[in-house]
C-alpha positions in Angstrom: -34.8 110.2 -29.3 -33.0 107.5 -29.9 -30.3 105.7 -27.5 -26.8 104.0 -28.5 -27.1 100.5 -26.7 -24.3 99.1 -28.5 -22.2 96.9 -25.3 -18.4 97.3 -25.4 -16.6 94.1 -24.1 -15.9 93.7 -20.6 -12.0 94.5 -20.4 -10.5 91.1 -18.4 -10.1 91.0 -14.7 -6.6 91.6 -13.1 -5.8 88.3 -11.2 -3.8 89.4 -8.2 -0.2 88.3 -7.7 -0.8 86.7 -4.3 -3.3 84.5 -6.3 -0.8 83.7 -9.7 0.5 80.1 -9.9 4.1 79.8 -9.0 6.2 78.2 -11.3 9.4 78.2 -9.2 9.7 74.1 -7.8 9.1 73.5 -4.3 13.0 72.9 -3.1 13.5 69.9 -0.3 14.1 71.2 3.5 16.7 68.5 3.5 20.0 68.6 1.2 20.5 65.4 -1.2 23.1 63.6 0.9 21.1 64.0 4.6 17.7 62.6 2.8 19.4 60.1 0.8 21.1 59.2 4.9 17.8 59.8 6.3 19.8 62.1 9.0 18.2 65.7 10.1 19.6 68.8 7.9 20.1 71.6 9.1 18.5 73.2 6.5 21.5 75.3 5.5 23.5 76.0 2.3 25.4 74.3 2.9 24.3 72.0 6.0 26.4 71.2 8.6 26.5 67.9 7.8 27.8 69.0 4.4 30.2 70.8 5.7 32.0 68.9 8.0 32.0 66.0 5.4 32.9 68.6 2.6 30.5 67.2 -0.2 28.7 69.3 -2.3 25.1 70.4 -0.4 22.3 70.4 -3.1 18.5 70.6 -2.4 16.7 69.0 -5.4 12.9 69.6 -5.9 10.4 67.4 -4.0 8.1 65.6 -5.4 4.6 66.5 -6.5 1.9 65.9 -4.1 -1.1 64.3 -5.7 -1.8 62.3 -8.2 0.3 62.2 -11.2 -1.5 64.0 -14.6 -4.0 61.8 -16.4 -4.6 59.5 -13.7 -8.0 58.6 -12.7 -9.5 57.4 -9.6 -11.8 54.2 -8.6 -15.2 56.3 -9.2 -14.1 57.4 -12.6 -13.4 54.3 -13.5 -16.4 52.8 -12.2 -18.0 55.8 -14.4 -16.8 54.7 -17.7 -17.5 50.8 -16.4 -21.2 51.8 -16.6 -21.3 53.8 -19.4 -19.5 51.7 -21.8 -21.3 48.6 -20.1 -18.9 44.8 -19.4 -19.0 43.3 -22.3 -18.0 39.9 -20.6 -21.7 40.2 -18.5 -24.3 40.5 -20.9 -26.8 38.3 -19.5 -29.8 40.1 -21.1 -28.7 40.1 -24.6 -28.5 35.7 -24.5 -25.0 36.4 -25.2 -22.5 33.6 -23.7 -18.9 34.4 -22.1 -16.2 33.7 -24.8 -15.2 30.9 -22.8 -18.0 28.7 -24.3 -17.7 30.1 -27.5 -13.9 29.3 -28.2 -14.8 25.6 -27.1 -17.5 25.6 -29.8 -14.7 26.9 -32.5 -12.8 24.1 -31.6 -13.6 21.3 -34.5 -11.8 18.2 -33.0 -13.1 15.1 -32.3 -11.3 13.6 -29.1 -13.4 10.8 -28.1 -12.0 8.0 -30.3 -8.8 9.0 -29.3 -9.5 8.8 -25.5 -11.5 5.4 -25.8 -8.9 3.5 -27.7 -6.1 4.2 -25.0 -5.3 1.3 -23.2 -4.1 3.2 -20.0 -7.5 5.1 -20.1 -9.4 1.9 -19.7 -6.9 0.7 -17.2 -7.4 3.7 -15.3 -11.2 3.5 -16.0 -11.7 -0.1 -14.7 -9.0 -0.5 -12.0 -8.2 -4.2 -10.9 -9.7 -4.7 -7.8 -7.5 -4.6 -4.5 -6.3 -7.6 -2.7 -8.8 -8.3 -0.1 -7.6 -8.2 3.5 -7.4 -11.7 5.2 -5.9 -11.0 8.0 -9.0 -12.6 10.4 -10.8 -14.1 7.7 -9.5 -18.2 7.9 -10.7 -19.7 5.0 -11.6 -23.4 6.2 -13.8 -24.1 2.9 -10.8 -24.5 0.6 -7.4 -24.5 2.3 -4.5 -22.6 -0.5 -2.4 -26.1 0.0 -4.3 -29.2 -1.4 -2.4 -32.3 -1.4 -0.9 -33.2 -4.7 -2.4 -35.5 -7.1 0.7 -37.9 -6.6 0.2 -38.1 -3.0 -1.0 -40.7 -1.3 -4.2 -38.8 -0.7 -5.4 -38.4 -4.0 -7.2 -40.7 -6.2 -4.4 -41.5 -8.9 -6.6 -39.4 -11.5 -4.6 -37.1 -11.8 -1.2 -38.8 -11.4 0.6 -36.8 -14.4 0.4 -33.6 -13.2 3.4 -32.5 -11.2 2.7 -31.1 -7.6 3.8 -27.7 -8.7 1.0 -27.5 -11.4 -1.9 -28.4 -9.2 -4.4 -26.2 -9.6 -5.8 -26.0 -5.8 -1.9 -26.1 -4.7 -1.6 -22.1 -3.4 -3.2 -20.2 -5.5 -3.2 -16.5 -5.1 -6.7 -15.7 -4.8 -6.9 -18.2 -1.5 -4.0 -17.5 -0.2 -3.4 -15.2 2.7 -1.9 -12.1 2.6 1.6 -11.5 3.4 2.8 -9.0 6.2 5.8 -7.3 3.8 5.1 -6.1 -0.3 6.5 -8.7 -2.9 9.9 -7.8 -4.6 10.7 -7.6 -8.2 13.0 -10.5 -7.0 10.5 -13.0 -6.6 9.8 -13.2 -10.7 13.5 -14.2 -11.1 16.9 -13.3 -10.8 17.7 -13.0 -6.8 14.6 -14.1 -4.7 13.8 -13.1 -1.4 12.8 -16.3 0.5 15.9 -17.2 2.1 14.8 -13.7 4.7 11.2 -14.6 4.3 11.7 -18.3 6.1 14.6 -16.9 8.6 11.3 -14.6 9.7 9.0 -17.2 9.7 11.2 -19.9 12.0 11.8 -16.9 14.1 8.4 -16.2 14.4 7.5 -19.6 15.3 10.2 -19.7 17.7 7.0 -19.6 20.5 5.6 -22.8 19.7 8.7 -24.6 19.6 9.6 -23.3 23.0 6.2 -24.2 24.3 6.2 -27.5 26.4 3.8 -30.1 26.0 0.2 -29.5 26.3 0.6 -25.3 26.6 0.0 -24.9 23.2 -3.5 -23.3 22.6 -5.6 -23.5 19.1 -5.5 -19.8 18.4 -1.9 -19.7 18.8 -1.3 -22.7 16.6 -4.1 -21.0 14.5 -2.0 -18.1 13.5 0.9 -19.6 13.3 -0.3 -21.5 10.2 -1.9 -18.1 8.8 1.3 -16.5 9.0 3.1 -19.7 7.0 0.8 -19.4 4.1 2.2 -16.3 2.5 5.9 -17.6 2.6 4.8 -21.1 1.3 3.0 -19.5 -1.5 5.5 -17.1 -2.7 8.1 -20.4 -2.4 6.6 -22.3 -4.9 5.5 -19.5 -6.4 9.0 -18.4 -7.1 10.7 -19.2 -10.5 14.2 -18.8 -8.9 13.1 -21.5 -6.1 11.5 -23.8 -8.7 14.7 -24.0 -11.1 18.4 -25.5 -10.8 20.3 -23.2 -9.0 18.1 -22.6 -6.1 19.6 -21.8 -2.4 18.9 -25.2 -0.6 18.5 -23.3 2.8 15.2 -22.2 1.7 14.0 -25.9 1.3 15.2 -26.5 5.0 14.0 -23.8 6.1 10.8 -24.7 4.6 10.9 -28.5 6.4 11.8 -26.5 9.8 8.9 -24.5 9.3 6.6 -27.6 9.0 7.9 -30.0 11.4 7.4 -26.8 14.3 3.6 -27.0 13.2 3.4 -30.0 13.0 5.2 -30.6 16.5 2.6 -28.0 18.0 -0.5 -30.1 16.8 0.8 -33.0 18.2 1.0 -31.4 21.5 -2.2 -30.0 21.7 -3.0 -33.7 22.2 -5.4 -34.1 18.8 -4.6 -37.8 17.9 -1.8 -41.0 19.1 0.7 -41.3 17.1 0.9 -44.6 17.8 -2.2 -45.8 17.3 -4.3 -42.9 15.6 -7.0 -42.5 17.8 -7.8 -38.9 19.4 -6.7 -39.0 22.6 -8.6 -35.7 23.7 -11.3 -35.8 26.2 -14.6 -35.0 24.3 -12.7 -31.2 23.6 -13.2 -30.1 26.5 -9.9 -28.7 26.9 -10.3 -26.7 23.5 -13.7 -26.0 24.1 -12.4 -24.2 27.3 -9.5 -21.9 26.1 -11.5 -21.2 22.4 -14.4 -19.0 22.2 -16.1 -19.0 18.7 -18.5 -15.8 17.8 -20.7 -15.1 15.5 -20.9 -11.5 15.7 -21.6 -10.8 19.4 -23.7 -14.7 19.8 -21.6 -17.0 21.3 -21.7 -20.7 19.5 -21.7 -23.4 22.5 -21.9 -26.8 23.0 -21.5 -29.6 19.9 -22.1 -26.8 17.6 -18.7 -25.0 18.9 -17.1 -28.4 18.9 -17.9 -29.1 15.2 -16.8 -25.4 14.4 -13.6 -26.1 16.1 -12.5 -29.0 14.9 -13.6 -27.8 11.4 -10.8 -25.2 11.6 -8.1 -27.2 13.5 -9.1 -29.7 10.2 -8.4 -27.0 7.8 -5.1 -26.0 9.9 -3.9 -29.5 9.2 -5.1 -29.5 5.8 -2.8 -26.9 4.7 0.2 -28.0 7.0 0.0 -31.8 5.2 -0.6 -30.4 1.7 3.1 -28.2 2.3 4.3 -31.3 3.4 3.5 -33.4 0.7 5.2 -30.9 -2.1 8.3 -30.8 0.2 8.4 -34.9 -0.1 7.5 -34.2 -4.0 10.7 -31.5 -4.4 13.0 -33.1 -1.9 12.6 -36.7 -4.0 13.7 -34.7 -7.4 16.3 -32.8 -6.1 17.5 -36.1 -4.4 17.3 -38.0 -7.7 18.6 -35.3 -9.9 21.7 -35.1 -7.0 22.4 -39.0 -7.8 22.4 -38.7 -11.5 24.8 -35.5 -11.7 27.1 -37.7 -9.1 29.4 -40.2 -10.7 29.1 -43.5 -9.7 32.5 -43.8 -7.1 31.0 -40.6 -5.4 27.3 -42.0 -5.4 26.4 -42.3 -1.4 25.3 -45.2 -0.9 21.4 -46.5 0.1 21.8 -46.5 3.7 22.0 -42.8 3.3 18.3 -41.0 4.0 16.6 -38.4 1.8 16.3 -35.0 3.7 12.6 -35.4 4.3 13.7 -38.6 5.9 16.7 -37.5 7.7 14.2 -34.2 9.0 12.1 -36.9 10.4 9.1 -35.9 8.3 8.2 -39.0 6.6 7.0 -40.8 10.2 5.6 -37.6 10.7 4.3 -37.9 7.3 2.3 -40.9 8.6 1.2 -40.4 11.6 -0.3 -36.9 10.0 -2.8 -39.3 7.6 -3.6 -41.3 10.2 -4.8 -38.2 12.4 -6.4 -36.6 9.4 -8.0 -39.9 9.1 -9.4 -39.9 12.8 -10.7 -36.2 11.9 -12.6 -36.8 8.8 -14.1 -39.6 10.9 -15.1 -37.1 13.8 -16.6 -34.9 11.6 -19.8 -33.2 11.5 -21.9 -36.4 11.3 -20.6 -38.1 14.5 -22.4 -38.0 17.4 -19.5 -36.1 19.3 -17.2 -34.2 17.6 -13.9 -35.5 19.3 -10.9 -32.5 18.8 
């Protein structure tokens, strides 16, 4: 006996109503105009708000809660991340990021290019900065040396003007000036007319000081502070032609005859006679200290130290006054040839050195310098 097991399909389930997807949209609870106002509605076709206002009341769809179709999340992405594997980090492999590999395409050759700039090797080996002076007083080599016309020098030398000697303020000894150089200084207009009215007013002090209150330091730094505006005056192409202001130049005698007047009155040598009138320095061994480091230098150590600056100090002050002598004589002889002859003043009249005083001063400076050298380090004493 034999049974039929043929299977007849299973007929499909009945899916409930309650349970069918509704494909009516979801209306807002709030009409167009009162979500748009962000005001309550009253939920009403129309709304109240609607109503009163009389404007049409519609209630659109909302939106879809969720996320939009096709989207993915963060793990699925981090899913197909794994699966399909970075192919930026591929460590294992020996592969190297494309980065290195479109630097390798690249076939140029920039290196002669960069060498043979002249602004690369400029910014390559920089000049070197200015060094700072300010407390550094140079007494081996002062920037003024007398020039070889002077009465100082040998006569070697005689041919060279005192604007081309070489010792005479040059920049690498020079010190330092307080304000930047202008573009004024290489020609054109020059700025030291303003630089000299700032130095005389600076040195307004030692002028003002009576006799025997002017101290070393003080005298000290008041010659440091004239080197930058004596440098950049002779420096200065305006200054050195024709057509220069003459208040610079009398501002520059002013300048010198107030240092001058201050080392006189710290009692270093008789004008008269030329001898140092100071008692064995004890005066400027009292109101100087000199330190090396944090050892204080005493006794005729100090003294030789002393007057080995105060030398330098008058060094520099007698080498400015010699090129003023120097310039003011040219200018003076240039004046009488321009000048005809019925307008010539006649010889009585002084040069301005002379009618500044500075030639007696002049003298009386080489004899002191003189009575220095002579007190130097191989006396017995130095005498300041």
């Amino acid at each position: 006996m034999s049974l039929n097991t043929q299977r007849y399909p299973t007929p499909p389930r009945s899916i409930p109503k309650s349970t069918a997807k509704s494909t009516t949209p979801r209306l807002r609870s709030a009409c167009d105009s009162c979500h748009q106002a962000k005001t309550k509605c009253s939920g009403t076709s129309p709304c109240l708000s609607c109503q009163m206002s009389a404007t049409p009341c519609t209630y659109s769809p909302c939106n879809q809660p969720g996320r939009p179709k096709g989207s993915k999340n963060k793990r699925s992405v981090i899913d197909v991340k794994e699966h399909k594997g970075d192919p930026f980090e591929t460590p294992s492999l020996g592969l190297r990021p494309p980065q290195s590999l479109w630097q390798e395409s690249i076939d140029f050759n920039l290196a002669p290019l960069v060498l043979e700039n002249p602004l690369v090797e400029e910014l390559r080996n920089p000049p070197a900065p200015e060094e700072d002076h300010e407390n550094d007083f140079n007494f081996v080599q002062p920037p003024f040396q007398a020039p070889p016309s002077s009465t100082m020098g040998d006569g070697s030398n005689s041919n060279l003007s005192p604007c081309d000697s070489p010792g005479y303020a040059t920049p690498s000894a020079s010190v330092p000036n307080d304000d930047p150089p202008t573009d004024g200084d290489r020609g054109g207009s020059c700025s030291c007319l303003q630089r000299h009215v700032y130095l005389v007013y600076q040195l307004g002090d030692l002028q003002s000081a009576s006799v025997g209150k002017v101290s070393a330091p003080a005298v000290l730094e008041a010659v440091r502070r004239a080197q930058s505006p004596w440098t950049r005056l002779q420096e200065c192409r305006r200054c050195r032609g024709p057509d220069f202001p003459q208040e610079v130049l009398l501002l520059f005698a002013v300048s010198i005859r107030i240092l001058l007047s201050a080392f006189r009155q710290m009692n270093m040598w008789d004008p008269e006679g030329g001898q140092s009138i100071g008692t064995e320095g004890s005066v400027l061994e009292a109101e100087t200290d000199v330190l090396v480091g944090s050892f204080e230098v005493t006794g005729t150590v100090k003294a030789e130290m002393v007057n080995l600056i105060l030398r330098n100090a008058l060094e520099q002050v007698l080498s400015a006054l010699m090129y003023l002598q120097s310039r003011s004589s040219s200018l003076w002889a240039s004046l009488l040839e321009t000048t005809s002859r019925a307008e010539r003043p006649s010889s009585g009249h002084a040069s301005p050195s002379r009618s500044l005083g500075l030639d007696e001063t002049s003298n009386s400076l080489l004899k002191g310098r003189q009575t220095l050298q002579e007190s130097g380090p191989g006396s017995k004493r130095a005498r300041v």
